[in-house]
One Martini backbone bead per residue (centre of mass of N, CA, C, O) as a GRO file, in nm:
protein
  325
    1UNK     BB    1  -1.481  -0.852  -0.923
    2UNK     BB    2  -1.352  -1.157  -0.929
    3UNK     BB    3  -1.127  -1.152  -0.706
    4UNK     BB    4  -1.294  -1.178  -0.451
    5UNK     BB    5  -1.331  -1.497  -0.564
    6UNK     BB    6  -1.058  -1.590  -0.452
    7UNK     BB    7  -0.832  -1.770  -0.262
    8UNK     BB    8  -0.621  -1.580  -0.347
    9UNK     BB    9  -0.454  -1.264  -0.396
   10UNK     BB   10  -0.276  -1.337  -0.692
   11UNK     BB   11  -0.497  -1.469  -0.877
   12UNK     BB   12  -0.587  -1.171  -0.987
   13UNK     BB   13  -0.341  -1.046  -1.110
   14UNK     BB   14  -0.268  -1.278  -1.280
   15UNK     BB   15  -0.522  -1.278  -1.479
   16UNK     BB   16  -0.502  -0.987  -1.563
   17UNK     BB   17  -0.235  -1.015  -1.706
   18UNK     BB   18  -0.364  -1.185  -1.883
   19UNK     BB   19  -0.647  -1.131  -1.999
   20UNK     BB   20  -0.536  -0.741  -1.929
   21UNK     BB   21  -0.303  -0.624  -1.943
   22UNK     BB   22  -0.346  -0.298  -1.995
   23UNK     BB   23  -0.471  -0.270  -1.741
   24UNK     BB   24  -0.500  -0.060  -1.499
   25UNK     BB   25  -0.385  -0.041  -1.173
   26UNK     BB   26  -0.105   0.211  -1.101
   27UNK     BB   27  -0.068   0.554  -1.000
   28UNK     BB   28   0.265   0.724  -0.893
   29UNK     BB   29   0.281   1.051  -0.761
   30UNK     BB   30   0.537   1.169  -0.737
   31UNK     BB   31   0.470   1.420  -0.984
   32UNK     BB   32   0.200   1.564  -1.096
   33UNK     BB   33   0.318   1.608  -1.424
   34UNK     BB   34   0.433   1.241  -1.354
   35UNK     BB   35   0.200   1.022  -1.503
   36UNK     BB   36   0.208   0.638  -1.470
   37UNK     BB   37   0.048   0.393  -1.552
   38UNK     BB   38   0.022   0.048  -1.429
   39UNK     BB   39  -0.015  -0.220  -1.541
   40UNK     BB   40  -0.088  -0.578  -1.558
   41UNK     BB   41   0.184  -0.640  -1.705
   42UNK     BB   42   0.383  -0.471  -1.556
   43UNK     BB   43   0.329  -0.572  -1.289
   44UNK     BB   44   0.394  -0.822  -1.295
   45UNK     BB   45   0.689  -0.854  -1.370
   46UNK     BB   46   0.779  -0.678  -1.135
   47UNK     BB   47   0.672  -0.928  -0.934
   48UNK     BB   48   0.871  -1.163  -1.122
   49UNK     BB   49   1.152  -1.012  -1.017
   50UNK     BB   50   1.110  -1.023  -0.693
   51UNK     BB   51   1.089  -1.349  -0.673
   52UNK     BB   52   1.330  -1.435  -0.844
   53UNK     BB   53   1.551  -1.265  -0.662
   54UNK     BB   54   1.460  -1.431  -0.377
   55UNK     BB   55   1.487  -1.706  -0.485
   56UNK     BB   56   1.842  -1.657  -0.576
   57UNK     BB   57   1.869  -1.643  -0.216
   58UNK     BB   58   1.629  -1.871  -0.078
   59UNK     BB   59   1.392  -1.802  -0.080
   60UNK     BB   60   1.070  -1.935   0.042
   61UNK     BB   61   0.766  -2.082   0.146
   62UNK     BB   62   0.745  -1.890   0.479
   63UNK     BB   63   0.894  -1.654   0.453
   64UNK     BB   64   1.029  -1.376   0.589
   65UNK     BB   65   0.972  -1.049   0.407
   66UNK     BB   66   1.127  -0.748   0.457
   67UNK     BB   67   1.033  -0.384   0.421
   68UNK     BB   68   1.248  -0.121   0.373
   69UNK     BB   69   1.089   0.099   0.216
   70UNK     BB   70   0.960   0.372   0.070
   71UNK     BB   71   0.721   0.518  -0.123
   72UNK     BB   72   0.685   0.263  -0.419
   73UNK     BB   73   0.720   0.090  -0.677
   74UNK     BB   74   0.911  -0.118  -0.508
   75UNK     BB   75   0.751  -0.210  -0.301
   76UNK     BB   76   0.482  -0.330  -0.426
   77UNK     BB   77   0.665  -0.526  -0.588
   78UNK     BB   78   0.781  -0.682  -0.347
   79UNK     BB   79   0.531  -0.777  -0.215
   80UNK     BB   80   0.393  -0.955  -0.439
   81UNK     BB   81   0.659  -1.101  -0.456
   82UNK     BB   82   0.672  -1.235  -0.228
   83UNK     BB   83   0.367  -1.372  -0.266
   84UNK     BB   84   0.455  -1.514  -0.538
   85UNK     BB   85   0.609  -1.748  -0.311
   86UNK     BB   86   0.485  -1.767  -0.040
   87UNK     BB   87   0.555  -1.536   0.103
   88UNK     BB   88   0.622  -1.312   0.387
   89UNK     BB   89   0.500  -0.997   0.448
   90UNK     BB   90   0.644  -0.680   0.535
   91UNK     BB   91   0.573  -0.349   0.644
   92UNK     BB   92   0.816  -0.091   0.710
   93UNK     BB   93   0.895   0.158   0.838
   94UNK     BB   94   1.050   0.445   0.755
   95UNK     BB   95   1.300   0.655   0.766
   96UNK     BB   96   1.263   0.986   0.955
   97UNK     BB   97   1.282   1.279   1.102
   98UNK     BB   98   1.089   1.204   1.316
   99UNK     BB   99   1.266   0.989   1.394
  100UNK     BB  100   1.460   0.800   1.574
  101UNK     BB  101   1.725   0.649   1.470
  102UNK     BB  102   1.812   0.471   1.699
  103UNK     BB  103   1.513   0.364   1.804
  104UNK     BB  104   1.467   0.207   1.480
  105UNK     BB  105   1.691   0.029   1.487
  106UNK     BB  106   1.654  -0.144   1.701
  107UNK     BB  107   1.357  -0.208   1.633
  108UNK     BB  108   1.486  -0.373   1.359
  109UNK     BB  109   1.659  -0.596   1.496
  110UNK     BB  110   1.463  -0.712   1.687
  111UNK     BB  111   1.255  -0.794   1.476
  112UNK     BB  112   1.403  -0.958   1.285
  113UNK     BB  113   1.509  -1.143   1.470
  114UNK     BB  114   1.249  -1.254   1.634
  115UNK     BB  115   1.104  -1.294   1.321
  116UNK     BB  116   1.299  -1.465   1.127
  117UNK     BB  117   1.417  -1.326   0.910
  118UNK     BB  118   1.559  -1.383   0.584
  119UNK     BB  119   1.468  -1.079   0.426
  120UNK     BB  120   1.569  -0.796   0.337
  121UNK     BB  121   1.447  -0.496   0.194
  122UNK     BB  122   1.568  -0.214   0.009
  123UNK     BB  123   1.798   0.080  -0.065
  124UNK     BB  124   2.119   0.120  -0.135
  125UNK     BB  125   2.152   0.355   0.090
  126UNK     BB  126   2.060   0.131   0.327
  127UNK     BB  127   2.217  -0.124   0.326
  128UNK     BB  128   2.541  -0.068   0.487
  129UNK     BB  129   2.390  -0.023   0.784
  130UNK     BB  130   2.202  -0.278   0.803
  131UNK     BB  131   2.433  -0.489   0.761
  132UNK     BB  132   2.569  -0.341   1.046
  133UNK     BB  133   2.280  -0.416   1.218
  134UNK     BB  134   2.252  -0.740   1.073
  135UNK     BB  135   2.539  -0.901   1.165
  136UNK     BB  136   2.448  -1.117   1.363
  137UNK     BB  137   2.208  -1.199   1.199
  138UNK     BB  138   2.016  -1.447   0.961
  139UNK     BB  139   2.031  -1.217   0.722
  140UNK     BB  140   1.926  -1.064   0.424
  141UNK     BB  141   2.006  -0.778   0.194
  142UNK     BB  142   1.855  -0.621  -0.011
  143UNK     BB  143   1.866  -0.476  -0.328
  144UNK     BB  144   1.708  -0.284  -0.559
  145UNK     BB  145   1.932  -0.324  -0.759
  146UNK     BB  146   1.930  -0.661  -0.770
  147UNK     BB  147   1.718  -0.639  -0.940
  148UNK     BB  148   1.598  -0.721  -1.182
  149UNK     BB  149   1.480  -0.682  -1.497
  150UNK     BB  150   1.173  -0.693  -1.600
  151UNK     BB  151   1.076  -1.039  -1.743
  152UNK     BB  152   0.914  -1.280  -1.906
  153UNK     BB  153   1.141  -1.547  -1.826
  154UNK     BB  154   1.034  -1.541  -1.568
  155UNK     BB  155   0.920  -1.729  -1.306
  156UNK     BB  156   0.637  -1.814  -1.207
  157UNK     BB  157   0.451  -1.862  -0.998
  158UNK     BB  158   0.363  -2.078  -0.733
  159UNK     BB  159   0.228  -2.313  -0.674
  160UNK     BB  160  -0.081  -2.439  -0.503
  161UNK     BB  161  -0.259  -2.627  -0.278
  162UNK     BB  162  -0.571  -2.605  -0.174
  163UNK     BB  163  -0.429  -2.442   0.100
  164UNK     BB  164  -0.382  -2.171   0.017
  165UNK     BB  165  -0.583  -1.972   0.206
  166UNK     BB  166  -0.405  -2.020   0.467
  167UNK     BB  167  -0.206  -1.893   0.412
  168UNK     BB  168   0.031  -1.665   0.501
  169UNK     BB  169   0.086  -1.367   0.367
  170UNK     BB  170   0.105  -1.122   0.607
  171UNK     BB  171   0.273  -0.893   0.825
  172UNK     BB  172   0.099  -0.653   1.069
  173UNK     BB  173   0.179  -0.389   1.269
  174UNK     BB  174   0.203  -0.220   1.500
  175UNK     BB  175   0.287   0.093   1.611
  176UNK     BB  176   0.441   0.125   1.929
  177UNK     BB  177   0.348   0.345   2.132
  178UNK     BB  178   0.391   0.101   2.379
  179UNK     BB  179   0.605  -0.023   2.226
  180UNK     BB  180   0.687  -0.244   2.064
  181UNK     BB  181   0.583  -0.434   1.783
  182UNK     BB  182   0.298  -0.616   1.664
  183UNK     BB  183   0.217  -0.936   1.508
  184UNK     BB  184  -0.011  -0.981   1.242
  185UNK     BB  185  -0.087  -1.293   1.109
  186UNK     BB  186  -0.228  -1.312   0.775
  187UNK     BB  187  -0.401  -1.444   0.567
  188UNK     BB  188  -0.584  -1.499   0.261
  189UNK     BB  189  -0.859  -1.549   0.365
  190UNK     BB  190  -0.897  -1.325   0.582
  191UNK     BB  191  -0.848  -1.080   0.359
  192UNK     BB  192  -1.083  -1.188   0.165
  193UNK     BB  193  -1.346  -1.152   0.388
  194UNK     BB  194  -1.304  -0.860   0.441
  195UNK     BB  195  -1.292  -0.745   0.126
  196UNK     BB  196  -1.597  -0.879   0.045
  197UNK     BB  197  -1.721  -0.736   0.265
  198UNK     BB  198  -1.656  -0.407   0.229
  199UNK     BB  199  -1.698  -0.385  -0.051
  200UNK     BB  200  -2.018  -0.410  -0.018
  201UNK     BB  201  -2.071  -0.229   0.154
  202UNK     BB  202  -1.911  -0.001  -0.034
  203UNK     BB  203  -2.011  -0.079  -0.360
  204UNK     BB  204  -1.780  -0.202  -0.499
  205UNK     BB  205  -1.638  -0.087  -0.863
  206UNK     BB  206  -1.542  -0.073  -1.199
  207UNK     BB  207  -1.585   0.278  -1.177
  208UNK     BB  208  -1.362   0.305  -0.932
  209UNK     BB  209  -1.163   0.540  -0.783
  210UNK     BB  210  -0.847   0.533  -0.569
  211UNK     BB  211  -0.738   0.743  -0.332
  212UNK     BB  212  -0.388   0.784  -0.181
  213UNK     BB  213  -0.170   0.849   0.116
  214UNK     BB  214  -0.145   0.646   0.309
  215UNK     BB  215   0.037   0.404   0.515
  216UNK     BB  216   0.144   0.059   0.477
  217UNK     BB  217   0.207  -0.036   0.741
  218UNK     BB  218  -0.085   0.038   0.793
  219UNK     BB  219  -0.414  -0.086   0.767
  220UNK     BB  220  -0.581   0.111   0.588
  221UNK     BB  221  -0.366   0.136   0.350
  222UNK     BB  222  -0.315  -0.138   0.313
  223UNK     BB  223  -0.637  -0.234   0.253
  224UNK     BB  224  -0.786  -0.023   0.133
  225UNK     BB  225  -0.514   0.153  -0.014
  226UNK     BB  226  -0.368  -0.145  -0.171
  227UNK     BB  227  -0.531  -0.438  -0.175
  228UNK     BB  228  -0.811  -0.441  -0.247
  229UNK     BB  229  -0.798  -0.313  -0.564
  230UNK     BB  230  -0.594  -0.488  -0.668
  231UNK     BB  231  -0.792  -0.758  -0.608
  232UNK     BB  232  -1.059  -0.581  -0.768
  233UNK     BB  233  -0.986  -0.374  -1.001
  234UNK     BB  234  -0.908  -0.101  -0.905
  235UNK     BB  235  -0.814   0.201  -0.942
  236UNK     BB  236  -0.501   0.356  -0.849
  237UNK     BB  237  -0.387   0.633  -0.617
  238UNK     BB  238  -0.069   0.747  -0.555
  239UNK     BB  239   0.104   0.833  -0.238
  240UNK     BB  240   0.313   1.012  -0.025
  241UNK     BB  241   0.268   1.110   0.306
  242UNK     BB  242   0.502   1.310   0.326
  243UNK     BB  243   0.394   1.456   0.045
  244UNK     BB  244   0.115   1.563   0.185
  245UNK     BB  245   0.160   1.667   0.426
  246UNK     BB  246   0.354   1.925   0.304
  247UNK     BB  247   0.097   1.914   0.026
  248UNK     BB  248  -0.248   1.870   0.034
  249UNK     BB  249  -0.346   1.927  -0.234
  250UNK     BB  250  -0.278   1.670  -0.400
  251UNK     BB  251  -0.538   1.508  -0.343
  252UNK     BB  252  -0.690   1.667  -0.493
  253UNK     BB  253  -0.616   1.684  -0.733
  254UNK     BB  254  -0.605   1.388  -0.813
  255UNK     BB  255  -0.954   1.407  -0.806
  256UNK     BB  256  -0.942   1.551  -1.031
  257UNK     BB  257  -0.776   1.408  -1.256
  258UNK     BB  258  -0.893   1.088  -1.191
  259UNK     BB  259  -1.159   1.077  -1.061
  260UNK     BB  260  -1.247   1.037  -0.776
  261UNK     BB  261  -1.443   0.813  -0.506
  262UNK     BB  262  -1.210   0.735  -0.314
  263UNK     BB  263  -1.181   0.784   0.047
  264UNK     BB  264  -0.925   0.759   0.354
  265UNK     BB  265  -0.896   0.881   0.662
  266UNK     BB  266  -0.828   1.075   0.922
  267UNK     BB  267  -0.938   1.286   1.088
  268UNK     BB  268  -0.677   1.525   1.117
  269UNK     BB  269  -0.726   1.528   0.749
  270UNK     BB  270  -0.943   1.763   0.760
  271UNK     BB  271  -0.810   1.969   0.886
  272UNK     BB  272  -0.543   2.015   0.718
  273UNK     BB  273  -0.699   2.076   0.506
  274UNK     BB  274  -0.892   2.296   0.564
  275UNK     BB  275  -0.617   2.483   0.657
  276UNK     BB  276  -0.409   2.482   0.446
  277UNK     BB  277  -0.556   2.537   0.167
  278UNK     BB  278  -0.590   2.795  -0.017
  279UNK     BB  279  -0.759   2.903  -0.312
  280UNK     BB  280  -0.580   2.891  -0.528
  281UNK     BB  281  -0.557   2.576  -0.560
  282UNK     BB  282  -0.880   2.563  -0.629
  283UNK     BB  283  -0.884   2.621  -0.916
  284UNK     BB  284  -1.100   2.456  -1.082
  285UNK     BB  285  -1.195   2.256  -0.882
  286UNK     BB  286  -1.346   1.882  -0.886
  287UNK     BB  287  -1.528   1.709  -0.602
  288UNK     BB  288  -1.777   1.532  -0.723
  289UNK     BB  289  -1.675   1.221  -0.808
  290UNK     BB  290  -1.721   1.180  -0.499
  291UNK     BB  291  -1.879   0.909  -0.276
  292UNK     BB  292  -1.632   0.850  -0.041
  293UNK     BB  293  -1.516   0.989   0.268
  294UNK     BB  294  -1.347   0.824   0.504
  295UNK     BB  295  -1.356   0.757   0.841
  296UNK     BB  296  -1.030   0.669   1.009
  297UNK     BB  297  -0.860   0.537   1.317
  298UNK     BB  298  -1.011   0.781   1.465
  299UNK     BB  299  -1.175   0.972   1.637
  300UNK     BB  300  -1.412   1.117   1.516
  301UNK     BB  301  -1.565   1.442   1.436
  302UNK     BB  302  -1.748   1.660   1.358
  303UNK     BB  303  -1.631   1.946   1.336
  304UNK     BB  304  -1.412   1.817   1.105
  305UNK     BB  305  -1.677   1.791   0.881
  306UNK     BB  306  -1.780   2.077   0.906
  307UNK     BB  307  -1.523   2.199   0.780
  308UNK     BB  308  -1.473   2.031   0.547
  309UNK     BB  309  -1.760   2.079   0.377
  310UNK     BB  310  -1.719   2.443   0.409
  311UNK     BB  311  -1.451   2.443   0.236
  312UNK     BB  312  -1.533   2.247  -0.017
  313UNK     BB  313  -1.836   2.251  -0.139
  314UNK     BB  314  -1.811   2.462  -0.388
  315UNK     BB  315  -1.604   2.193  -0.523
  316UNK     BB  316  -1.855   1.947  -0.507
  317UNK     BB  317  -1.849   1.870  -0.224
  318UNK     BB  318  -2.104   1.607  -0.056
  319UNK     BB  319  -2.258   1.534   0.230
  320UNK     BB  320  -2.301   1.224   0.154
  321UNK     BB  321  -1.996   1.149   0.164
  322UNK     BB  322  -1.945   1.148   0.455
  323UNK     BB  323  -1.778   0.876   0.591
  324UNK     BB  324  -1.759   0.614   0.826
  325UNK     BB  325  -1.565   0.310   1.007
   0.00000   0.00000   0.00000
């Protein structure tokens, strides 16, 4: 945990890279049955892999690089990438059915021109709409497919001067759903003092292992779900938000194959979980490794950890396991 002791987010990153390649570091779950850890040798190369293409078209530090990608590997380090050069990150949420298109793009172009973002990083399915969607604006599109493959040779992050803790790391939004969505730009001193903070709260430790489905562009995912566990050095297992709505089951799946021991929800996951799960799903399954299920982001309702409680009890989740936040 000595990560938590450091005064940026990426030194410890950086460190676990050199000292323990091999250790897990995340483990991204596009389909249950092909799961395959991400070490901290490999995050590394791939986190400068990303800073490296950033570089080659003139991003560099204070500059803010916005990330329009779906939940996926190519996020994670476009982030970190990003970090890695003190540029500033921020994670938008990406189109979806849900969302009106219009009204997405829109909000899209606002941000991008208002907080004058240097470049967009997206996927390449997406590159050339963006690109004449701000074809106006002074920002640069990069595809994912742009990005070399990750390479020793590739230059290390940049050092920085000893006030490196006050640096912007990166920028996070509001929901937007009273307006425009608000940009909320945090330290690396801030991000560090909150997250060790909250770890001694939680007892967090090198024995334990997160599962999460959050949304990164929210708090809890981006915080909780994402950057704590990375620079605490604690293996995470990671999914899509859209693909656990639609089959909540993957959490438990996964909390069972992985011996999951934290785990942060919303009310409503509660319930959904609840409600939506079989009983054939739950064949075999054992969710005894968790120590804390934490409700967050929503008022608490008793009776939504009541039912969730009542409902998988039975598969080894113990009532002192539900915790608020």
């Amino acid at each position: 945990m000595d990560g938590l002791n450091s005064k940026t987010l990426i030194e410890p990153v950086i460190d676990r890279a050199k000292s323990a390649p091999g250790s897990p570091v995340y483990c991204f779950l596009e389909d249950q049955r092909d799961a395959r850890w991400v070490s901290a040798g490999e995050f590394h190369l791939q986190n400068k892999a990303y800073a490296s293409a950033l570089q080659a078209i003139g991003v560099g530090p204070d500059d803010l690089v916005i990330l329009v990608l779906h939940h996926s590997v190519e996020l994670l380090s476009a982030f970190w990438g990003a970090l890695y050069l003190g540029a500033i990150a921020s994670i938008f949420p990406f189109l979806t059915e849900k969302l009106d298109p219009q009204i997405y793009m829109e909000r899209v172009h606002t941000l991008v021109a208002h907080e004058h973002a240097r470049v967009v990083i997206t996927f390449p399915e997406f590159k050339d709409q963006l690109s004449e969607l701000l074809s106006d604006v002074d920002c640069r599109i990069l595809s994912t497919a742009e990005v070399p493959l990750p390479a020793d040779d590739n230059p290390e992050p940049a050092s920085w001067d000893g006030e490196a803790d006050q640096k912007l790391a990166f920028l996070q939004h509001s929901s937007g759903t009273t307006g425009l969505q608000k940009g909320v730009a945090l330290t690396h001193r801030a991000v560090l003092e909150q997250i060790r903070a909250y770890g001694q709260t939680i007892h967090l430790n090198e024995q334990d292992v997160i599962v999460s489905w959050l949304p990164l562009y929210h708090d809890m995912g981006l915080i909780a779900g994402f950057v704590m566990p990375i620079v605490a050095g604690v293996p995470l297992v990671l999914m899509s938000p859209f693909q656990w709505v639609r089959n909540p089951k993957i959490l438990l799946q996964a909390v069972d194959r992985f011996k999951g021991t934290l785990c942060w929800l919303p009310n409503f996951a509660y319930n959904h979980l609840a409600r939506v799960v079989r009983p054939r799903d739950l064949e075999g399954l054992n969710l005894g490794s968790l120590r804390a299920v934490i409700n967050c982001s929503e008022p608490v309702r008793l009776d939504s950890h009541q039912r969730f409680l009542q409902r998988f009890a039975p598969y080894g989740l113990q009532e002192e396991t539900l915790a608020t936040c």
